[in-house]
DRENGUVO-517603 format. One record per residue (C-alpha): residue in three letters; chain; x, y, z. Coordinates in Angstrom, 1 decimal, padded with zeros to 4 digits. Example, Ala and Ser with C-alpha at 12.3 -4.5 7.8 and 13.67 -1.06 7.14 Angstrom:
DRENGUVO-517603
ALA/A/012.3/-004.5/007.8
SER/A/013.7/-001.1/007.1
END
This chain:
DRENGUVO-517603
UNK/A/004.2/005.5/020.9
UNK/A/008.2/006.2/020.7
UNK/A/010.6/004.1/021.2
UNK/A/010.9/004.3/025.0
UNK/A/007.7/002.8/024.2
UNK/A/009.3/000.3/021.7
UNK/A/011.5/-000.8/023.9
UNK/A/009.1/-001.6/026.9
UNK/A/007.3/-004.1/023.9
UNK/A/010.6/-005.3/023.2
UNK/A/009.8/-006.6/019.6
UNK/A/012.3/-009.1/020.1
UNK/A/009.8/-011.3/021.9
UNK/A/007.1/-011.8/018.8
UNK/A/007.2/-013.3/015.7
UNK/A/007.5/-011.1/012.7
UNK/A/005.3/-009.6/011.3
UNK/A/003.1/-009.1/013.9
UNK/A/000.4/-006.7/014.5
UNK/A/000.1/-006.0/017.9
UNK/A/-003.4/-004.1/019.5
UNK/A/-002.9/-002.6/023.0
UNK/A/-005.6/-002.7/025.2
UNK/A/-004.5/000.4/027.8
UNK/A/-004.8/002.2/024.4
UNK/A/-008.2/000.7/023.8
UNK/A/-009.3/001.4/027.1
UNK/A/-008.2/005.2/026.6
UNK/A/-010.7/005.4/023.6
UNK/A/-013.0/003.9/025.1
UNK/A/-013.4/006.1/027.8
UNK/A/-013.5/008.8/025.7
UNK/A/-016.4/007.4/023.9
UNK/A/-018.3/006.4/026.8
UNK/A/-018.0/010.2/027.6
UNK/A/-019.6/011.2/024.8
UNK/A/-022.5/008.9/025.7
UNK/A/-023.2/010.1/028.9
UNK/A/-023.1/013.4/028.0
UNK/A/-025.7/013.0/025.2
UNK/A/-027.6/009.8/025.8
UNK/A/-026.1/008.6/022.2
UNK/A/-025.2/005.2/021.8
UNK/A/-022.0/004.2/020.0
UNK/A/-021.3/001.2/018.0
UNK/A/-018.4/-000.6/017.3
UNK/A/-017.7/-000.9/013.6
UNK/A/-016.6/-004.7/012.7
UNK/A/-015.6/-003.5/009.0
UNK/A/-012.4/-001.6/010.9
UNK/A/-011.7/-003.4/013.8
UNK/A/-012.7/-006.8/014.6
UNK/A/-009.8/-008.1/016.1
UNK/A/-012.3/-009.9/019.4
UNK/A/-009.2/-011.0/021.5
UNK/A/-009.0/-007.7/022.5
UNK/A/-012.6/-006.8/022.6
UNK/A/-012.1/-006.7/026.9
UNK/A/-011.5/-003.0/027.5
UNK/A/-014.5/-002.2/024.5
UNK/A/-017.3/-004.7/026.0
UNK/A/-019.8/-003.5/028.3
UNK/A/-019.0/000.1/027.6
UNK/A/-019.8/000.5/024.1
UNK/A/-023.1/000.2/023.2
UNK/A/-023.0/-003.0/021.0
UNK/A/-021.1/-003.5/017.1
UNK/A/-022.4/-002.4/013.5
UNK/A/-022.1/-004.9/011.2
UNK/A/-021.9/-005.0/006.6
UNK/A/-023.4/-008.5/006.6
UNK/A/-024.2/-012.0/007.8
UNK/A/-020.2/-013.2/009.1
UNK/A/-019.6/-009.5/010.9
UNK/A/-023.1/-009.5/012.3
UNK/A/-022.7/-013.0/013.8
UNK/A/-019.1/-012.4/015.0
UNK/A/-020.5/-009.2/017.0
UNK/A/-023.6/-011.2/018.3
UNK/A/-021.1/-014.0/019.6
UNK/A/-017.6/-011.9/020.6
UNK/A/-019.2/-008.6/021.8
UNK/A/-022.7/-008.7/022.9
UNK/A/-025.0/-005.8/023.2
UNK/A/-027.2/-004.9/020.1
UNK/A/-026.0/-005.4/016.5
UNK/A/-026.9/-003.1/013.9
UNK/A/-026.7/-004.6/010.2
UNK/A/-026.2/-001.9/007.4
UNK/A/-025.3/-003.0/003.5
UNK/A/-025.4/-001.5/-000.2
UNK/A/-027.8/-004.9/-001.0
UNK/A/-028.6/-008.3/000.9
UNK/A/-029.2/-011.9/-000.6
UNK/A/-032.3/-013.7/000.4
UNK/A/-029.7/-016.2/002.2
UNK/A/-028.3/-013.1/004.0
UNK/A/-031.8/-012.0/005.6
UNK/A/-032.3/-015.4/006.5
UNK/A/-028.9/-015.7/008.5
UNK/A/-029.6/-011.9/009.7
UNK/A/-033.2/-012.1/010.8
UNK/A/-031.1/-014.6/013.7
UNK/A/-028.9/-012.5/015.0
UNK/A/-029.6/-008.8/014.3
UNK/A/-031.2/-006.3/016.1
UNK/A/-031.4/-003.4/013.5
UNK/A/-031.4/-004.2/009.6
UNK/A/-030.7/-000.8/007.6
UNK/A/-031.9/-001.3/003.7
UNK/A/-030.1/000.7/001.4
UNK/A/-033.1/000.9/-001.3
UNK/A/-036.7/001.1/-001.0
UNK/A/-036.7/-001.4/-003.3
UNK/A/-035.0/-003.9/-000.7
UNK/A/-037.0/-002.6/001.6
UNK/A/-040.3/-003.8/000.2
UNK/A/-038.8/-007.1/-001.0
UNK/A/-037.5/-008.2/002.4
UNK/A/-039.8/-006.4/004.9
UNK/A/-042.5/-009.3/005.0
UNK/A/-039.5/-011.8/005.7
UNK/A/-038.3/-009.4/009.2
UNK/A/-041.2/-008.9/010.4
UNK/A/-042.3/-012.8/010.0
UNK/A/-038.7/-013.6/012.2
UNK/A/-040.3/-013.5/015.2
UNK/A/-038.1/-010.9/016.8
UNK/A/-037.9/-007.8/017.6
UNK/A/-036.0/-006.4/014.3
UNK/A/-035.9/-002.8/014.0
UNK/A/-035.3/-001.5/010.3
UNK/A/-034.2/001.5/008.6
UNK/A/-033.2/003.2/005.1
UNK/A/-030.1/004.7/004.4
UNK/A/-030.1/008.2/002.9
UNK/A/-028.2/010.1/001.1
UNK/A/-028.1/014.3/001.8
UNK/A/-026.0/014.8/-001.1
UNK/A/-023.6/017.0/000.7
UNK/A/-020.0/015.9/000.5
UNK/A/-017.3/016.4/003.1
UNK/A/-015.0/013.4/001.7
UNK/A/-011.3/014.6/000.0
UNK/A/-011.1/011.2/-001.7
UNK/A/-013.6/010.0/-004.3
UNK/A/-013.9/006.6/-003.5
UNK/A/-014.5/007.2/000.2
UNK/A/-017.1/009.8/-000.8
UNK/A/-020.9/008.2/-000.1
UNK/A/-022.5/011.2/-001.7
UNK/A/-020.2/011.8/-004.7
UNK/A/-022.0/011.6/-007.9
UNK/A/-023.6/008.8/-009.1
UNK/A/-023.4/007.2/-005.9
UNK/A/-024.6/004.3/-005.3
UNK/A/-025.3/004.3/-001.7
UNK/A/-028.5/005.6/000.0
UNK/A/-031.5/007.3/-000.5
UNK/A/-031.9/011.0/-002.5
UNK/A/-034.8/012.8/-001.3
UNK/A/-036.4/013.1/-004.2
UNK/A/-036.0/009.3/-004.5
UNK/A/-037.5/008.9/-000.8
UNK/A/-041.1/007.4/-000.2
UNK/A/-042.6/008.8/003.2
UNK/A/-045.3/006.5/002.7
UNK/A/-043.4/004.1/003.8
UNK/A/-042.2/005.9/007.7
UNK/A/-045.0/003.6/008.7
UNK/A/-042.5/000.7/007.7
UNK/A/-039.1/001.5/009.2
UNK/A/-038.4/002.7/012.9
UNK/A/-035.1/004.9/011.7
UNK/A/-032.9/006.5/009.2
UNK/A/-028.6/005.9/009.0
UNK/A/-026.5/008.1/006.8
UNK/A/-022.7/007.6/006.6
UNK/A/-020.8/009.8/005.0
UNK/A/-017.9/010.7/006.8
UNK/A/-013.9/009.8/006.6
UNK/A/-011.5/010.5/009.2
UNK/A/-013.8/013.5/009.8
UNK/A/-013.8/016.7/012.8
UNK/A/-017.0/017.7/014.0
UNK/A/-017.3/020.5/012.0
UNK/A/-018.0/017.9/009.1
UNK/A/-021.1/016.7/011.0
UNK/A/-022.2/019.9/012.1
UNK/A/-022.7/020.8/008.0
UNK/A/-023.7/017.4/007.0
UNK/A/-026.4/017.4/009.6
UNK/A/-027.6/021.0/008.1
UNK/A/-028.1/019.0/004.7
UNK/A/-029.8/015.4/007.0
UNK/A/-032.2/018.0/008.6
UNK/A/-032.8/020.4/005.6
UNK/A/-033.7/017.1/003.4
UNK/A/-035.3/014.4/005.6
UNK/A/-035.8/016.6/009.4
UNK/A/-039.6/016.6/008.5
UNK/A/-039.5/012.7/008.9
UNK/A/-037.6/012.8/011.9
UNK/A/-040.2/013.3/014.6
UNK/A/-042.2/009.9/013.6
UNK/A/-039.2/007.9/014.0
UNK/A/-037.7/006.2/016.6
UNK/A/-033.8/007.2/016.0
UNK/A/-031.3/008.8/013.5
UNK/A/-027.9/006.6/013.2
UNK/A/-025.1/009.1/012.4
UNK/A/-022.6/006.6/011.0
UNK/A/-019.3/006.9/011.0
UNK/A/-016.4/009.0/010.0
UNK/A/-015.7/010.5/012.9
UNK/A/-012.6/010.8/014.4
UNK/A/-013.4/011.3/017.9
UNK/A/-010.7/010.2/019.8
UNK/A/-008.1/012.0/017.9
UNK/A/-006.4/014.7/019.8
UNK/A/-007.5/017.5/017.9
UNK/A/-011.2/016.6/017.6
UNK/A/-014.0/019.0/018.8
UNK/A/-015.9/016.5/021.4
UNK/A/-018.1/019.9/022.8
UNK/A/-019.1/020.5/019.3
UNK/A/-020.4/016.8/018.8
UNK/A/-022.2/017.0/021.6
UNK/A/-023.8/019.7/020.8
UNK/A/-025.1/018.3/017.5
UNK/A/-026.1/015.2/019.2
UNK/A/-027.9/017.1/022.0
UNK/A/-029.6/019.0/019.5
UNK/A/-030.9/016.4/017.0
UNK/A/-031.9/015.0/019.9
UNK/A/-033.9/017.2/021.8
UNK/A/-035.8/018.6/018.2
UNK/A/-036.7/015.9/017.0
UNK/A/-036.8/013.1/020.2
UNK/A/-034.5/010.4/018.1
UNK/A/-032.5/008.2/019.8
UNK/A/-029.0/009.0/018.4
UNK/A/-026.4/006.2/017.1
UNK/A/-022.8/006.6/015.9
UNK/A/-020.9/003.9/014.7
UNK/A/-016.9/005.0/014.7
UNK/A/-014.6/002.6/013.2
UNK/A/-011.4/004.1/013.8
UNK/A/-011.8/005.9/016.5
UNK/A/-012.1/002.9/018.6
UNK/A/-009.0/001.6/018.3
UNK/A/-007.2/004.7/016.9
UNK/A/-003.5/004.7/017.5
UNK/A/-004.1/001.6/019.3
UNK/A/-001.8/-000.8/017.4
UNK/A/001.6/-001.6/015.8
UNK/A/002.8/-003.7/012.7
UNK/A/006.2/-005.0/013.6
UNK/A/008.5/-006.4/010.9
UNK/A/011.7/-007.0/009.9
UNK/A/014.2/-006.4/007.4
UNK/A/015.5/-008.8/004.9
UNK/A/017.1/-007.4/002.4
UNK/A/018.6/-003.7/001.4
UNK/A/019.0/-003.5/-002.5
UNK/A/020.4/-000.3/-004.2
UNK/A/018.4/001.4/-007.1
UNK/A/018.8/004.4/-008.9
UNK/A/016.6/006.6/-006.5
UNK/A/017.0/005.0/-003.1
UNK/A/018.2/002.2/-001.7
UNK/A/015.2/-000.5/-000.7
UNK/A/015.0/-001.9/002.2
UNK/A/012.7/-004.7/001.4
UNK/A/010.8/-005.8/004.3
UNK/A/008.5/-009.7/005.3
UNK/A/005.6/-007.4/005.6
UNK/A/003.7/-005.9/002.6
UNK/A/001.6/-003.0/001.6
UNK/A/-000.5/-004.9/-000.8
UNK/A/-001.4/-007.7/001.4
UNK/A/-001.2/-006.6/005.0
UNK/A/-002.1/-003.1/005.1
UNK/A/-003.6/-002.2/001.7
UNK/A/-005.1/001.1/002.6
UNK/A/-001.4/002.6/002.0
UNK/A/-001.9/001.7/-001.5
UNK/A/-006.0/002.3/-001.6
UNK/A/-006.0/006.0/000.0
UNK/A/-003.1/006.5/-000.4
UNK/A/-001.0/007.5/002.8
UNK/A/002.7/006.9/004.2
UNK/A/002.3/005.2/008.1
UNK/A/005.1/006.8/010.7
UNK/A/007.6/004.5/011.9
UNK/A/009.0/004.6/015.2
UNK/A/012.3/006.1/015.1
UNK/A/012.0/007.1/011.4
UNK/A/011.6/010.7/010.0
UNK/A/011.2/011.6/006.3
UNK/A/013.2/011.1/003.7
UNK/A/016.4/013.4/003.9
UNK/A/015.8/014.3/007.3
UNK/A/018.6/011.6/009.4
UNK/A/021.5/010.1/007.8
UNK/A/020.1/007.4/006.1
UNK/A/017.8/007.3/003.9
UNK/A/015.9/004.5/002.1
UNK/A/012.1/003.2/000.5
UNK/A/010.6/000.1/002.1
UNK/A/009.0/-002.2/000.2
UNK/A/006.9/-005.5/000.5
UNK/A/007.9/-008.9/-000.2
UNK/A/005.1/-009.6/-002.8
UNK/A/005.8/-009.4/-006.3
UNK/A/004.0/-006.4/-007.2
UNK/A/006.1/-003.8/-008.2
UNK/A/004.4/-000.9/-006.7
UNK/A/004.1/-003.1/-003.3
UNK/A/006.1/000.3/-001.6
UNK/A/005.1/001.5/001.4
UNK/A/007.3/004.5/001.5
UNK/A/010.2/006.3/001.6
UNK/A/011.5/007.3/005.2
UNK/A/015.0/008.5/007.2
UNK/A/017.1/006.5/010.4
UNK/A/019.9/007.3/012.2
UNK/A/021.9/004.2/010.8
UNK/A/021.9/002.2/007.8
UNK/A/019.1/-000.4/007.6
UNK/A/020.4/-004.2/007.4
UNK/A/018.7/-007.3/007.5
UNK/A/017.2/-008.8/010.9
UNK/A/016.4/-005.1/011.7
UNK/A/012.7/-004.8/013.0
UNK/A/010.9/-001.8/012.0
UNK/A/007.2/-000.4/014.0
UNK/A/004.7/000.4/011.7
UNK/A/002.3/002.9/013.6
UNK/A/-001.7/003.1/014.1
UNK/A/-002.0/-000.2/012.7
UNK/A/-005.0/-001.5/014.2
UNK/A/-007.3/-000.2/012.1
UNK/A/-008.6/-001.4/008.9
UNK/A/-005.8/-003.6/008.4
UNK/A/-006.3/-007.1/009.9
UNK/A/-009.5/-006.6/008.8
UNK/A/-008.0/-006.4/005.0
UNK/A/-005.2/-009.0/004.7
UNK/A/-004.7/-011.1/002.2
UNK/A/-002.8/-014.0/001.1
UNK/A/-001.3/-012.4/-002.6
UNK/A/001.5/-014.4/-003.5
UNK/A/001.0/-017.0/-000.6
UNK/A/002.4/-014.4/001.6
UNK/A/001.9/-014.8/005.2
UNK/A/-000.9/-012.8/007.0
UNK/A/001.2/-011.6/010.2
UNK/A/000.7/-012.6/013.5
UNK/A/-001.6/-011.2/016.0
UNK/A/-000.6/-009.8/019.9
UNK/A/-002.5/-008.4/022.3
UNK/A/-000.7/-006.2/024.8
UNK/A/-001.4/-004.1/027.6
UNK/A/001.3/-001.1/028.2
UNK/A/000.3/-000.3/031.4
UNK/A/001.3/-004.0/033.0
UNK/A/003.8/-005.4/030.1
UNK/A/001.9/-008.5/029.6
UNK/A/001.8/-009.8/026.2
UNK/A/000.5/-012.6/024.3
UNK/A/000.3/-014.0/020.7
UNK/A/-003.2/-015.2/020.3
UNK/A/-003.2/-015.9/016.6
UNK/A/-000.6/-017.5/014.3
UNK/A/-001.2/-018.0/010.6
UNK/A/000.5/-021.2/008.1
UNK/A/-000.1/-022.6/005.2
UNK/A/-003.4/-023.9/006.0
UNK/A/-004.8/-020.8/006.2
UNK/A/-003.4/-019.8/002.7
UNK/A/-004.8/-023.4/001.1
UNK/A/-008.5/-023.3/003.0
UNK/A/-009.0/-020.0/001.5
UNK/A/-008.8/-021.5/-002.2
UNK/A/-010.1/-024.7/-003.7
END
């Protein structure tokens, strides 16, 4: 996306902020994906938890395999927007969660033996077809960031082998691990050494190994050959069905945050451009991972004339979502892109300071058409609180 781009969108036309998901980029990913599934047989999952944004869920449907789901509200959003099978997988369920799940969900992943054995009489009494799993844990760690890191120390998510029971394989139909973050192949290829080294002895009396997610498949510089392979392989050794559940790679580079300038004040570092978007409560991952999204038009700080930090319009004082260079001096009404902004970001709004969630557009670059399908008030700010 450039600003040729930009100006086929022509910001002028939606509200601001607005996020706006295209669905010709959708449909690209999507067609890589589907590649990857009939080269290997795998199935891939949509991941709700970074992109659940169902307006646009046209170009997805019918070619991915169905959605994967953290609990109850996910699991009956991809039962009713999506269709195809929905996979449940969560660090602990409530008695009230089974009881909505059992409804709608066509795999349940346990994170614990322990909730395994407290909730399997309860699945299997549904009266459907529920297949279930356990999450392990290889203990081999790929993740730069600690708190995106499944396997780190002390973690609290999945199964160690030492912990595992194989008495109870006669109980669950698969195994998941997840452990991956923005990930190449070559990250899977090793993890996968550590999956098979640990649990590969269980793997021929199950019925399939879900991979998670993590991987980055539809980024340009990811090896699709070598995933193959490693799904091709798992595959053929050990006769598992094979599931992946991508989150960003879906809808990777597949959407925009557009917003506008209200204010430029001068400080002693750089002058802010403060903007009606925020970090903190539209796309908190900036402040969580950290990282600095690309603007359209923008370079890094020093490198065009001017030169500035743009902030949010919350009160936090760290609300800063980076600094950045344009060719002319920022003033207010000016409307700035926000890149790759499809991912985990509607998905984490908030309301912090009773600031607006943005707007959301669908848009398809390949015929213009555009349309705002969702508009948030005040309503939305007072139904969430008491």
């Amino acid at each position: 996306m450039d600003r040729a781009y930009l100006e086929r969108l022509n910001p002028a036309r939606l509200p601001s902020p607005c996020f706006v998901v295209d669905e010709a980029m959708l449909a690209a990913n999507a067609a890589i994906l589907d590649g990857v599934q009939q080269r290997t047989g795998a199935r891939i999952l949509l991941a709700l938890k970074g992109f659940a944004t169902f307006a646009t869920f046209g170009p997805l449907r019918g070619v991915l395999a169905g959605t994967c789901a953290s609990g109850p509200f996910e699991a009956r959003l991809g039962r009713e927007t999506f269709g195809g099978e929905v996979h449940v997988a969560s660090p602990a369920y409530t008695e009230v969660d089974i009881d909505e799940l059992i409804t709608v969900a066509d795999h349940i992943v346990f994170n614990s033996l322990g909730q395994l054995r407290r909730f399997l009489p309860r699945v299997r009494a549904s009266g459907r077809p529920i297949e279930m799993g356990i999450r392990i844990n290889p203990e081999h760690s790929e993740g730069r960031v600690a708190i995106y890191d499944p396997c780190t120390a002390g973690s609290r998510l999945g199964v160690r082998r030492k912990d595992f029971a194989p008495e109870m394989l006669a109980d669950i139909d698969g195994l998941h691990f997840h452990s991956l973050c923005e990930h190449n192949a070559d990250a899977l290829a090793r993890t996968l050494e550590a999956v098979e080294e640990k649990f590969g002895a269980f793997l021929p009396q199950l019925k399939w190994l879900n991979m998670g997610g993590g991987h980055h498949i539809t980024r340009a510089d990811y090896d699709v050959d070598l995933l193959c392979k490693c799904i091709e392989r798992v595959k053929n050794r050990y006769g598992v069905q094979v599931y992946l559940e991508p989150g960003e790679a879906v809808a990777l580079n597949a959407g925009l945050l557009v917003a506008t300038v209200l204010d430029v004040v001068e400080t002693d570092v750089l002058p802010v451009a403060i903007l009606d978007t925020s970090a903190a409560c539209h796309m908190p991952d900036v402040l969580e991972m950290p990282y600095r999204p690309e603007v359209i038009g923008a370079g890094r700080s020093g490198e065009k004339a001017f030169s500035c930090r743009l902030g949010g319009k919350s009160c936090l004082a760290g609300d800063v979502i980076g600094d950045y260079s344009f060719d002319t001096v920022l003033r207010p009404g000016d409307r700035l892109a926000f890149l790759d902004m499809a991912i985990y970001s509607m998905v984490k709004t908030n309301t912090f300071n009773g600031v607006p969630l943005p707007a959301i557009a669908r848009y398809d670059s390949r015929t213009g058409e555009l349309e705002v399908v969702r508009r948030y008030g005040y309503e939305d700010f007072k139904n969430r609180l008491s």
